[in-house]
C-alpha positions as CSV (number, residue, x, y, z in Angstrom):
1,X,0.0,0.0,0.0
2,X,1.6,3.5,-1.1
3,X,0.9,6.5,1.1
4,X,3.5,8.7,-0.6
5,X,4.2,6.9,-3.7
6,X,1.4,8.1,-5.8
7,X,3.7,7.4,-8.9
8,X,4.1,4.1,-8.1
9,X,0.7,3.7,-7.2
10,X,-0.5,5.2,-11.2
11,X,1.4,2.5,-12.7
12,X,-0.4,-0.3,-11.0
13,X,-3.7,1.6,-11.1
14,X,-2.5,1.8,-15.1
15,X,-1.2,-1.2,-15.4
16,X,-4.3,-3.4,-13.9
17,X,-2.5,-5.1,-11.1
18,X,-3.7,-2.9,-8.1
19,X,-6.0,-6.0,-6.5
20,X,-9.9,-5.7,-5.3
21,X,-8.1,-5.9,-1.7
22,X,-5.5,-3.5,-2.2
23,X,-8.5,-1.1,-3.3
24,X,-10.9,-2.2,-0.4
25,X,-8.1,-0.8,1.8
26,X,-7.5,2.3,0.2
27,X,-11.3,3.2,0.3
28,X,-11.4,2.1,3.5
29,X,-8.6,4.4,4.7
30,X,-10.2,7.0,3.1
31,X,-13.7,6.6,4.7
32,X,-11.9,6.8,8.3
33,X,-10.3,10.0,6.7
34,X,-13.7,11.5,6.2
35,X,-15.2,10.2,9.2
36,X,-12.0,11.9,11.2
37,X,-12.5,15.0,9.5
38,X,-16.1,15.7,9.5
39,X,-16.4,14.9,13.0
40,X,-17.9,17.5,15.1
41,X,-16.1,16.5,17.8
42,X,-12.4,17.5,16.3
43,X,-13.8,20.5,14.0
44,X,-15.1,22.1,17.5
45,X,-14.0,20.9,20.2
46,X,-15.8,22.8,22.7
47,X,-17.9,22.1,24.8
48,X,-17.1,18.4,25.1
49,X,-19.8,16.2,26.4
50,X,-20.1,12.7,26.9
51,X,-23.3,12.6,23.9
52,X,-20.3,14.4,21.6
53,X,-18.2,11.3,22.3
54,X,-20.6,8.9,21.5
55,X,-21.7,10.1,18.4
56,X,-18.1,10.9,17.7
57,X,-17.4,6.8,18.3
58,X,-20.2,5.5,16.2
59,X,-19.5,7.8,13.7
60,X,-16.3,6.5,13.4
61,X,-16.2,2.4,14.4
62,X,-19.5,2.0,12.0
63,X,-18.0,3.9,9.6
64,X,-14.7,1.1,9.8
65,X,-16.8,-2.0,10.6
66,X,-19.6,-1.3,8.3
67,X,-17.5,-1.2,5.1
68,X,-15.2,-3.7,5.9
69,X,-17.7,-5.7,6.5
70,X,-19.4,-4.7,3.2
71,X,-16.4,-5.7,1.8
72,X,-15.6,-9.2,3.4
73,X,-19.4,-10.1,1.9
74,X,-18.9,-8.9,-1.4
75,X,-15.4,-10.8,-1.1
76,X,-17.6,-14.2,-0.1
77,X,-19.2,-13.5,-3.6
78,X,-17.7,-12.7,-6.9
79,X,-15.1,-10.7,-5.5
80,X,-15.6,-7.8,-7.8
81,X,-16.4,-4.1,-8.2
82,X,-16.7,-3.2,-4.6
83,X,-16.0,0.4,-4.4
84,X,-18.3,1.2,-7.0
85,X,-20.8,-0.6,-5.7
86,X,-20.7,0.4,-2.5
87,X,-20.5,4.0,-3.7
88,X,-23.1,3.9,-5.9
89,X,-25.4,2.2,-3.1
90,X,-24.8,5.0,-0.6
91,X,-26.4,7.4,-2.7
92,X,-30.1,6.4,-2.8
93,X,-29.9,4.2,0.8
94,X,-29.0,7.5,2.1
95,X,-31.9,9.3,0.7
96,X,-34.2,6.5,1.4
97,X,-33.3,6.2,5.5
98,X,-31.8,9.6,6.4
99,X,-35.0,11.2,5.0
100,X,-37.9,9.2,6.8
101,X,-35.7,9.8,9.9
102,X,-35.2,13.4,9.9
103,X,-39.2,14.0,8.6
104,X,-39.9,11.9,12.1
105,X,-37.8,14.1,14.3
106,X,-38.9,17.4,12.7
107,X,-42.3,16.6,13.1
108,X,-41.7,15.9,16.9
109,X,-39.6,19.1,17.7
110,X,-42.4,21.3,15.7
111,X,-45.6,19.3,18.0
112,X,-43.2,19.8,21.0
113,X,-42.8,23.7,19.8
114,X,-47.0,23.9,19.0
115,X,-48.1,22.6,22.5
116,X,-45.5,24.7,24.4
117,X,-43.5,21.9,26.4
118,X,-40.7,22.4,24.8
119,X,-38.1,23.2,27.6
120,X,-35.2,26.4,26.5
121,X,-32.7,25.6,28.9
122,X,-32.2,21.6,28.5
123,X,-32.5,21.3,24.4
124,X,-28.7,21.0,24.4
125,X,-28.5,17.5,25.8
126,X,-32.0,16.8,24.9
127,X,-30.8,17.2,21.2
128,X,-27.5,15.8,21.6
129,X,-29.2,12.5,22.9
130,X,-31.9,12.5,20.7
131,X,-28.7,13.0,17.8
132,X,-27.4,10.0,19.1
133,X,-30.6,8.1,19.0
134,X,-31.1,9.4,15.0
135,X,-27.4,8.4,14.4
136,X,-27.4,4.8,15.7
137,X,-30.9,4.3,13.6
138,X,-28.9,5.3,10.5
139,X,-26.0,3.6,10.6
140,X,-27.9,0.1,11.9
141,X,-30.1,0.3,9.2
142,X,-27.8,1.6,6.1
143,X,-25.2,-0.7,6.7
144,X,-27.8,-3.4,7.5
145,X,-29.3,-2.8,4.2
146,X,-26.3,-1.8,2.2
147,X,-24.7,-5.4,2.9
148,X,-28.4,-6.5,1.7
149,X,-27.3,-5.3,-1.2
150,X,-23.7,-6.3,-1.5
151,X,-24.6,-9.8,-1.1
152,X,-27.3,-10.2,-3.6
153,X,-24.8,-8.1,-5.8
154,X,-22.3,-10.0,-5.7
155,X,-24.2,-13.1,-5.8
156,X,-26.1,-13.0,-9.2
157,X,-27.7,-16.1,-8.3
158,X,-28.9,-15.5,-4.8
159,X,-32.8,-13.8,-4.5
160,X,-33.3,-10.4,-4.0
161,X,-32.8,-8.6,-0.5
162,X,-30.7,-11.4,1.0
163,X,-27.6,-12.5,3.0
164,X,-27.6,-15.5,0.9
165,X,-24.2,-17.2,0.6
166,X,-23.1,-15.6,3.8
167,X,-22.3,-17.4,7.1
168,X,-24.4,-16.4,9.5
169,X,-22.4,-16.9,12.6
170,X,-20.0,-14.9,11.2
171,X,-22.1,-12.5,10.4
172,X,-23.3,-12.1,13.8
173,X,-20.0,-12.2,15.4
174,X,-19.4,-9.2,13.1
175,X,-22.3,-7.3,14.2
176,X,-21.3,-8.4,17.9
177,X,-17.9,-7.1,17.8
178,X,-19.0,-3.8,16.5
179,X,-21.1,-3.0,19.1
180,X,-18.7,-4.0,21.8
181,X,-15.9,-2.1,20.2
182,X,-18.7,0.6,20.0
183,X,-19.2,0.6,23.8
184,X,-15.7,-0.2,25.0
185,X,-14.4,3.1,22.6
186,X,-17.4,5.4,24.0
187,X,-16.7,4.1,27.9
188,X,-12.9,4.8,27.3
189,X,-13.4,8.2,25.2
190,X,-15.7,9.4,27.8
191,X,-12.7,8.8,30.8
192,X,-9.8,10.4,28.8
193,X,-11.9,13.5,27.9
194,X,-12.9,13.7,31.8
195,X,-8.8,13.8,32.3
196,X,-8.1,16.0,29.6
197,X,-10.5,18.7,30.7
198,X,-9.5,18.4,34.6
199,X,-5.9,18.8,33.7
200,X,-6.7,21.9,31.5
201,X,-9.0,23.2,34.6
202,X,-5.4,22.4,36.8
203,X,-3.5,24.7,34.6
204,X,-6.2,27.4,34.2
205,X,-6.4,27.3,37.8
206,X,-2.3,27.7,38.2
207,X,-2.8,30.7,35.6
208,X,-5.2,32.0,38.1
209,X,-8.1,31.9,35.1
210,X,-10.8,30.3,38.0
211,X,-13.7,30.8,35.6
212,X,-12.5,29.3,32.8
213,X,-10.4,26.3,35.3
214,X,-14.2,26.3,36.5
215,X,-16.0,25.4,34.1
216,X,-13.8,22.6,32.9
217,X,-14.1,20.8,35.9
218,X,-17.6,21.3,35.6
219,X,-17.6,19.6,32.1
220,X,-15.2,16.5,33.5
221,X,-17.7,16.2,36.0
222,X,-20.9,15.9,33.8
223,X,-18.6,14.1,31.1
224,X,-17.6,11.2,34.4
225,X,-19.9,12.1,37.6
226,X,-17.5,9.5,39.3
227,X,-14.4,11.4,38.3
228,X,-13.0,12.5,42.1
229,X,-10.0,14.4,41.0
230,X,-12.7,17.0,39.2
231,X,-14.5,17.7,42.5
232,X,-11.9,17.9,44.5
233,X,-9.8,20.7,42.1
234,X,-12.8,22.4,41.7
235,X,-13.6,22.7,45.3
236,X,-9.6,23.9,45.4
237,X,-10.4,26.9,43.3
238,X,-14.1,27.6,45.2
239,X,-12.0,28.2,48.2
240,X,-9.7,30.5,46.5
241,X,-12.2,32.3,45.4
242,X,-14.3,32.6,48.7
243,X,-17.0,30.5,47.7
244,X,-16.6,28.1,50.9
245,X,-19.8,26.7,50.8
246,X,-19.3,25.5,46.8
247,X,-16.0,24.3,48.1
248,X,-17.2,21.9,51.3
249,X,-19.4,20.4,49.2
250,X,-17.0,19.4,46.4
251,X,-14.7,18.3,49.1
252,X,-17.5,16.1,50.6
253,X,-18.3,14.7,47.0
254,X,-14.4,13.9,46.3
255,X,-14.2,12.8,49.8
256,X,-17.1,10.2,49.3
257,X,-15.5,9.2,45.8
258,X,-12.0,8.7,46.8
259,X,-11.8,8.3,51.2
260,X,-8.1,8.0,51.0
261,X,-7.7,11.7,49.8
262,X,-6.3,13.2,52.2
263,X,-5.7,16.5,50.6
264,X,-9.7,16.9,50.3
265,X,-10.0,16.4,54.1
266,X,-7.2,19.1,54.7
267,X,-9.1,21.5,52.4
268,X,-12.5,21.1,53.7
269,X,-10.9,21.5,57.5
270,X,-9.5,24.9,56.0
271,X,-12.2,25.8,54.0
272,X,-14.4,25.0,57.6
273,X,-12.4,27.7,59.7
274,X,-12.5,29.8,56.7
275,X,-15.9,30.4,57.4
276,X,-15.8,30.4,60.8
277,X,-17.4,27.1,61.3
278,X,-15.5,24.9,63.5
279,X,-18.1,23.0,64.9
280,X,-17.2,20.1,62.9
């Protein structure tokens, strides 16, 4: 496979010998490229939040594990054509599932908007939730139907709108193994991100920013609510601020999270006296 080499690359593209698997992983390559790219999630990545994450992973492992996939079933068959089919598919399944979907959820938002019980100041993660729920659907049923497709396709024998010809323990191994990878990638995403932002909100908070230091460990904590280091940092900068009441209570909540913090119990004692209540 040539990444730099794009003469080389011409010449067996010229000369025929470029093989359907050598092609399969170019396209492939260049699907995660788009799916990279065109993530909201790395074109703005502010405010991150753990339905950002999400969408961000299926995006991206369905994107992978749906046209590989495509591809190993189209391989099972005649071995032949893939990237045009599987290009030329995309088009009208697009149209056909994307459209239905998006009619649904527009029609819902505008009754929600009609009887008034739409609520301002929690759209945000309503829609970011309800984005996740109108991804997923998509990317279940296109690739579901797009290797439909492929194997009957690839099969000129097989019947219409069939997996024909392919194993079907395989098949849902396949399936199986997406949606683990799919949960193991979101579970893992969401942790890192929590770390990322509470180490951001440590050097805010050395910069003496407290606002901005703030409201990154406010976004680790609604990211990972179990995430101890968060509350405790942010009850750090609370005190500084004289905000002692903010600050006992994220000193309670790291406290309960991680007993063996002994810096939390040293805070709270100061941020007790602070406020001249020593009766604890």
């Amino acid at each position: 496979m040539y990444l730099w080499n794009t003469k080389a690359l011409a010449k067996e593209l010229r000369d025929g010998t470029l093989t359907e698997r050598e092609r399969m992983k170019y396209f492939l390559l260049f699907m995660t490229l788009i799916a990279v790219g065109s993530d909201n999630l790395f074109s703005h990545p502010e405010p991150i939040s753990s339905a950002r994450i999400i969408l961000s992973a299926i995006n991206i492992i369905a994107t992978v594990g749906g046209t590989y996939g495509a591809y190993r079933i189209n391989r099972a068959g005649d071995d032949r054509d893939f990237i045009a089919r599987a290009i030329c598919l995309s088009i009208p399944l697009t149209i056909r599932i994307f459209g239905p979907i998006l009619g649904v959820w527009g029609a819902c938002e505008l009754l929600l908007w009609i009887v008034g019980e739409a609520a301002p100041e929690s759209s945000e993660p309503q829609t970011g939730w309800v984005s996740i729920i109108i991804v997923l659907i998509f990317e279940v049923v296109y690739y579901w139907r797009l290797w439909h497709h492929i194997a009957w396709v690839s099969r000129p024998q097989a019947p219409p709108d069939t997996l024909a010809g392919v194993n079907s323990r395989k098949f849902g191994c396949w399936l199986a193994g997406i949606a683990v990878a799919l949960f193991l990638c979101a579970v893992l995403g969401i942790g890192v991100a929590a770390t990322f932002l509470c180490e951001r909100g440590i050097n805010k908070s050395r910069e003496g920013v407290w606002d901005e230091a703030i409201t990154h460990f406010t976004q680790a904590i609604r990211l990972s609510p179990q995430y101890a280091p968060a509350y405790y940092e942010r009850g750090v900068v609370f005190s500084r601020q004289g905000d002692h009441d903010k600050a006992i209570a994220d000193f309670d909540k790291a406290i309960e999270l991680d007993p063996k913090n002994a810096r939390a119990y040293y805070y709270r004692a100061i941020a007790y006296n602070n406020k001249d209540d020593c009766a604890r």
